[in-house]
C-alpha positions in Angstrom: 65.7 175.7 17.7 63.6 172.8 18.6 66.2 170.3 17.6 68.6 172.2 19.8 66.8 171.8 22.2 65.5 168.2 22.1 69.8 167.7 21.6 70.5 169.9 24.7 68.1 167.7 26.6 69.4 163.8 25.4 73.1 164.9 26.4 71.9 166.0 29.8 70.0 162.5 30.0 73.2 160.6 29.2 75.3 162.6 31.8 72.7 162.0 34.4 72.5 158.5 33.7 76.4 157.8 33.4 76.9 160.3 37.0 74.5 157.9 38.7 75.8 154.7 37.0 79.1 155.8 38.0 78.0 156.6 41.5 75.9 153.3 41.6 79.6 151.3 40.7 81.5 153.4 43.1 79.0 152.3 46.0 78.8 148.3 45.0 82.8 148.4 44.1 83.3 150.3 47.8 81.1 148.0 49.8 80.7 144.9 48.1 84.1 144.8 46.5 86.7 146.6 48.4 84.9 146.5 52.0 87.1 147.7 54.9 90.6 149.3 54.5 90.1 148.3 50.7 89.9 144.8 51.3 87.7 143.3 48.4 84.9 141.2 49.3 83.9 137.3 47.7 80.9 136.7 49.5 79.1 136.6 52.5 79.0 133.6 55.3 77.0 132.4 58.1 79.1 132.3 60.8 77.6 129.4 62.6 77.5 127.2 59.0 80.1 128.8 56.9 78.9 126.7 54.1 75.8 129.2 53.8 77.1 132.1 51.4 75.6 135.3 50.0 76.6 137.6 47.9 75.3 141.0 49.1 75.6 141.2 53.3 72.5 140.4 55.7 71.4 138.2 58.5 71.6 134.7 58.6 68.3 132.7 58.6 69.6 129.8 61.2 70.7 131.8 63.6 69.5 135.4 63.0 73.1 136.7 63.3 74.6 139.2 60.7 76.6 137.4 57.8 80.3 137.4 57.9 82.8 138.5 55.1 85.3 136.4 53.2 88.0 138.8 51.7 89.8 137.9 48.5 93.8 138.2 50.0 93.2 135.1 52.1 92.6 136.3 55.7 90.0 135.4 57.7 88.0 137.4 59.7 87.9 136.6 63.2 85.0 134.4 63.8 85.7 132.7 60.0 87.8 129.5 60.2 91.1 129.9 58.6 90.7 126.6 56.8 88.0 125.8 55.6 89.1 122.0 55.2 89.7 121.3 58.4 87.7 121.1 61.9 89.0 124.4 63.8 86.2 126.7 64.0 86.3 130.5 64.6 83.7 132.3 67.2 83.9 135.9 68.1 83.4 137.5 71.0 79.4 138.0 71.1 79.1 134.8 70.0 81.2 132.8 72.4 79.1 134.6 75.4 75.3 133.4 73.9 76.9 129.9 73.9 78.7 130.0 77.0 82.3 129.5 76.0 84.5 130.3 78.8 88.3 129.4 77.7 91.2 128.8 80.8 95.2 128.1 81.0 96.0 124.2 81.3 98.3 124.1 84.6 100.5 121.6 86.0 100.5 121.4 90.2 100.6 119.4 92.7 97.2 118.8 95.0 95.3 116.8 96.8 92.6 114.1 95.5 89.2 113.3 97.9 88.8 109.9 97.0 85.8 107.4 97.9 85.6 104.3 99.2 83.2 101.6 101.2 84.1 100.3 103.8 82.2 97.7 106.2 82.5 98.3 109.9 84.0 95.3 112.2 84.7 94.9 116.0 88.5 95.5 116.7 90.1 92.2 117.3 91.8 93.4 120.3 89.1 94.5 122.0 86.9 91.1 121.3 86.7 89.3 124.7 85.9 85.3 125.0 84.6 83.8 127.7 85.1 80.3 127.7 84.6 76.9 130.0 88.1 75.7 131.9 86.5 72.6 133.2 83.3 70.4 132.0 80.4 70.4 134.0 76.5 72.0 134.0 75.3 75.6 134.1 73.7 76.7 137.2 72.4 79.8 137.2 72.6 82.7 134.2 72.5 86.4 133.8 69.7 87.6 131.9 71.8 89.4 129.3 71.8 88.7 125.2 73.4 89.1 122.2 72.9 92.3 121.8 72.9 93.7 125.6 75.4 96.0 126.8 77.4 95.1 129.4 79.7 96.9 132.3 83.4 95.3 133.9 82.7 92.8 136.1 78.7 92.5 135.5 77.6 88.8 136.4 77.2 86.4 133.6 77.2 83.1 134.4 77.7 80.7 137.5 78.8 76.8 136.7 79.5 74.3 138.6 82.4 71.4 138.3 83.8 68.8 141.1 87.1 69.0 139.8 87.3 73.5 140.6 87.3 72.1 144.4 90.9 70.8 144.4 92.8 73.9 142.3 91.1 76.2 145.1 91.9 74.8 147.9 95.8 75.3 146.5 94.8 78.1 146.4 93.6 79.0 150.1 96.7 76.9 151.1 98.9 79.4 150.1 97.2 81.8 151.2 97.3 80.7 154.8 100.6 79.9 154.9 101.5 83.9 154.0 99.2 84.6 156.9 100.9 82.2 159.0 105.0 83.7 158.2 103.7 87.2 158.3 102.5 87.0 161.6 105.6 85.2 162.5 107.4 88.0 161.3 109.2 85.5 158.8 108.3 87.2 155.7 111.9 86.6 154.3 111.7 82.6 155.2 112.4 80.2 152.7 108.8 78.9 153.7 107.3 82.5 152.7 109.3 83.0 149.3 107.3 79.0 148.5 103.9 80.2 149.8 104.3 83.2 147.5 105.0 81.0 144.5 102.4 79.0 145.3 99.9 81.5 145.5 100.6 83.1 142.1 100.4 79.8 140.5 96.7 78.8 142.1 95.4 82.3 140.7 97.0 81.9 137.3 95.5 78.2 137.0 91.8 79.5 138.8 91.9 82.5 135.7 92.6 79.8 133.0 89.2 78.0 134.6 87.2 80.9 134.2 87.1 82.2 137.4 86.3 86.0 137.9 89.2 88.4 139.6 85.8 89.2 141.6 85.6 85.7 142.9 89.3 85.6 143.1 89.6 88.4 145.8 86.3 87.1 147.4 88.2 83.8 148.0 91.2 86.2 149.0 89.5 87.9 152.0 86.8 85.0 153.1 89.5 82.3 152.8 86.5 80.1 151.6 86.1 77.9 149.3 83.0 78.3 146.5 81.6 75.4 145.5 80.8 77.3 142.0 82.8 79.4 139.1 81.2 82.6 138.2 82.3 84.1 135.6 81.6 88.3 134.9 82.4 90.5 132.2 86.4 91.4 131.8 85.0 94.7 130.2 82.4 97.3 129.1 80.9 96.1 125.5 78.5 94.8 123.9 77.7 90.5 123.7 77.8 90.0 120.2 77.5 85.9 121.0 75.3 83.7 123.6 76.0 79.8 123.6 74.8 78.3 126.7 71.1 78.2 128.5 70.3 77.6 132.2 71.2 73.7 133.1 72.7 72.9 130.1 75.9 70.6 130.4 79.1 72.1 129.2 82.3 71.1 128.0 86.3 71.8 128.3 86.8 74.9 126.1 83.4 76.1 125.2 82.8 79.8 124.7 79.6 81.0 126.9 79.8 84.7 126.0 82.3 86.9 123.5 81.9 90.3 124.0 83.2 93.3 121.8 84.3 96.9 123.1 82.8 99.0 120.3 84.1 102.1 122.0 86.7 102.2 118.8 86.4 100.1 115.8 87.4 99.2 112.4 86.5 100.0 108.9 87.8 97.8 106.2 87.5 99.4 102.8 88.2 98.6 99.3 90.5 100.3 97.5 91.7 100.0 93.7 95.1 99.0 92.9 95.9 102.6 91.6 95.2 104.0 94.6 96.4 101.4 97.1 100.0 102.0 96.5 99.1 106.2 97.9 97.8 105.3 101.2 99.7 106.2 104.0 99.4 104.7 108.0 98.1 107.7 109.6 96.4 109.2 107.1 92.9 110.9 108.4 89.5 110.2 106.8 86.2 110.8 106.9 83.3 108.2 107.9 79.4 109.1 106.8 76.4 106.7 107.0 73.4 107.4 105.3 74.9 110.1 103.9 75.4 112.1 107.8 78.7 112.7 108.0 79.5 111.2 111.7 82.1 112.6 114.2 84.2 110.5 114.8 88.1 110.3 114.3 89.5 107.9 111.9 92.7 107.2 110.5 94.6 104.9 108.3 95.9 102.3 110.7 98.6 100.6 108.7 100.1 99.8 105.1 97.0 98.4 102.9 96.5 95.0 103.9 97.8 91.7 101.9 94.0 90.8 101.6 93.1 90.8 97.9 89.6 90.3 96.8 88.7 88.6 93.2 85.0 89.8 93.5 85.9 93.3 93.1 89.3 93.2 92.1 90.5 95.6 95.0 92.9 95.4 98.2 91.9 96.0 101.6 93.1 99.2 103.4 92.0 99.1 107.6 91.0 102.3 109.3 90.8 102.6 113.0 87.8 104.7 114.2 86.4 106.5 117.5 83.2 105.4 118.0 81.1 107.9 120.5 77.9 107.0 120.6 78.1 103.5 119.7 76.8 104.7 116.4 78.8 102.0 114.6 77.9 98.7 114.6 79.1 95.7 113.6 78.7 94.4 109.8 77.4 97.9 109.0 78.9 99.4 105.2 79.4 103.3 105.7 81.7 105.5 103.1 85.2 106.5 104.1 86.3 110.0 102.2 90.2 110.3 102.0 92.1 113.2 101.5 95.2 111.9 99.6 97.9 114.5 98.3 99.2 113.9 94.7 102.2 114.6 92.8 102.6 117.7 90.4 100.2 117.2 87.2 98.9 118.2 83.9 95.2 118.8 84.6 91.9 120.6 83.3 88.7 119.9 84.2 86.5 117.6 83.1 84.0 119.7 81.5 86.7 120.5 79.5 86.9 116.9 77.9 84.6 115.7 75.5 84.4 111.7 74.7 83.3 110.1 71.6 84.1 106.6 71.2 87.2 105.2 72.5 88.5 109.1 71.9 88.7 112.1 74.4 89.0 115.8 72.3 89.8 119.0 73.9 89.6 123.0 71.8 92.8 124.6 71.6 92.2 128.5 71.5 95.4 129.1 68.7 94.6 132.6 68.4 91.9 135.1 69.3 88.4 133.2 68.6 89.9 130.2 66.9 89.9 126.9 68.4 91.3 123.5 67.2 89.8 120.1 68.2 93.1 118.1 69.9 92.6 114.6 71.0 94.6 114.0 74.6 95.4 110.9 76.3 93.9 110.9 80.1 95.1 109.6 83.2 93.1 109.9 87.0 90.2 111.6 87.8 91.2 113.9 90.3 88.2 115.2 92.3 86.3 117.6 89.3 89.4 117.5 87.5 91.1 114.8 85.0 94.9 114.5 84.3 96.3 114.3 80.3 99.5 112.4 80.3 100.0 113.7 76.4 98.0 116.2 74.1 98.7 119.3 76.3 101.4 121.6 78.1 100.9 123.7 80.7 100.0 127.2 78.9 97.7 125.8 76.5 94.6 127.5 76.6 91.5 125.5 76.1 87.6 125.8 76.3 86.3 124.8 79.9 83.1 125.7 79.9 80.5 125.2 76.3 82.2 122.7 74.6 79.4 120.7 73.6 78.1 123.8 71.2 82.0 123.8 69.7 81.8 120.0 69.2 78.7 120.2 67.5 79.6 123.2 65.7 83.1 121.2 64.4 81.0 117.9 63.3 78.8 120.5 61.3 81.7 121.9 59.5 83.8 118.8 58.9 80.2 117.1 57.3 80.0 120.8 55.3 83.4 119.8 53.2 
């Protein structure tokens, strides 16, 4: 009886043991060997350093995220690389928003580039006035005005005074009586008044080329006098930019006294790089800042970019005609001129997009849903916050934008795994 019992009790030992053995191999075989949908299981990854593996499932001890199965058939999950031999890396959802990865469609389009350039403010040639001496002789009395001074039409500048102005004005006041004299003969269609007419134009031309003043000149006109001095005024309103004579100081044929520059409009002479030189258009509106204030004033592209070439900075000239209320532009001054310059359609992305190593420049490629492949491109412009590839990418592509330095690092890591 006792050994019937003591048998009774072994055999239900061994079933108990082989029930929970069997259960025990049914559990490890489901999760550790079949996993999902049947799938068996070789080990366990880290997903940010696939060469970390485990063979039971947990939580990675870099990164504190859960570890990531490799199945048997071949297929990766979707945040495990699909070859392990090569630099494309796999990031899943979760992961790709702790990082920052934000992936975008490559595009080709036209649009229109802001570039910079600097530029250095000059007095517009046309509006640069010269006053200079038509005769030799001594300066007599002067204006108080300096370089500097701002000046109206016709303000007095300078009187000077010459034996040889004498003769040219009395030519002058000649011809002018003698048009008195036929019109109140009532001869004004006389032979004698067509000569007195002639004559009168000449003595003004030839009292202008002396440096006479139109002021003076219609003085002369009413008074029929005859000054024993030039004065000479300002032809317009601007600014002297150059004094060369003093009180009593003897002066020669052809001397300039004053020059004086209307800065009501000026120029701005920029650089501009041979790749962009050839995209400038006369007409073309900029913008001018100094200092960094951005200044109201019109501006525009005057003309085609200008034969200048200068070997300092290896850049053309390009001239810009600007309103100048204000006065706030000055001579000699350097201010930035922003152009809005429209370019023809192009492959872009943007430059966050591009990551430079070296002499190379490496995009990611999204191929599929989480997986992305390092592609080297070939770049062109900079375009504003964008940056054209002329080969490496279509428009379609999909690529990361946005976290690329985490992927870069991430790629080096698993190449240097191999």
């Amino acid at each position: 009886m006792i050994k019937k019992a003591s048998y009774f009790l072994l055999l239900c030992a061994a079933i108990g043991g082989a029930f929970a053995a069997g259960s025990w191999r049914s559990h490890n075989h489901t999760v550790s060997a079949s996993g999902l949908h049947g799938r068996r299981i070789l080990y366990y990854v880290d997903p940010m350093h696939p060469s970390f593996k485990s063979d039971k499932p947990g939580i990675a001890p870099d990164c504190n995220m859960p570890l990531e199965p490799v199945y048997a058939d071949g297929e990766a999950p979707p945040d495990v690389a699909p070859d392990p031999n090569s630099a494309t890396i796999a990031v899943d959802a979760a992961k790709q928003q702790i990082i920052g990865v934000r992936v975008g469609t490559v595009a080709t389009e036209a649009g229109v580039e802001r570039i910079r350039l600097y530029g250095r403010v000059a007095a517009e040639e046309t509006r640069i006035y010269k006053l200079n001496a038509g005769l030799d002789g001594y300066v007599r009395d002067l204006s108080g005005f300096t370089t500097g001074s701002a000046v109206k039409k016709d303000d007095w500048l300078i009187t000077y005074s010459s034996p040889e102005i004498r003769q040219p004005i009395q030519g002058f006041v000649a011809a002018l009586d003698s048009i008195d004299r036929e019109t109140k003969n009532g001869t004004t269609d006389s032979t004698q008044m067509v000569y007195a007419k002639i004559s009168q134009e000449q003595s003004v031309d030839r009292l202008i080329t002396l440096g006479m003043s139109w002021l003076q000149i219609e003085e002369i006109r009413k008074t029929h006098m005859i000054p024993a001095n030039v004065e000479i005024s300002a032809p317009a309103d601007g600014f002297i930019v150059a004094r060369n004579v003093t009180a009593g100081e003897k002066i020669m044929r052809g001397t300039e006294l004053f020059r004086i520059a209307d800065l009501r409009q000026v120029w701005v002479v920029a650089d501009v790089p041979p790749r962009d030189a050839e995209r400038l258009q006369p007409g073309m509106s900029a913008e001018i800042s100094l200092a960094g204030r951005v200044l109201p004033a019109r501006a525009r592209v005057s003309g085609a970019v200008l034969p200048q070439f200068d070997p300092a900075t290896q850049s053309s000239k390009v001239r810009l005609e600007v309103d100048n209320p204000g006065f706030a532009l000055r001579p000699d001054m350097f201010v930035d001129v922003h152009l809005e310059v429209p370019y023809a359609a192009a492959t872009t992305v943007p430059a966050d997009a591009l990551v430079r190593s070296g002499m190379s420049t490496t995009v990611f490629v999204e191929g599929s849903a989480g997986v992305f492949e390092p592609r080297q491109v070939h770049t062109g412009r900079r375009l504003g916050d964008r940056v054209e590839i002329l080969h490496g990418l279509v428009a379609g592509d999909r690529i990361v934008v946005s976290g690329t330095f985490m992927l870069d690092s991430e790629s080096r890591m698993h190449a240097h795994d191999q």
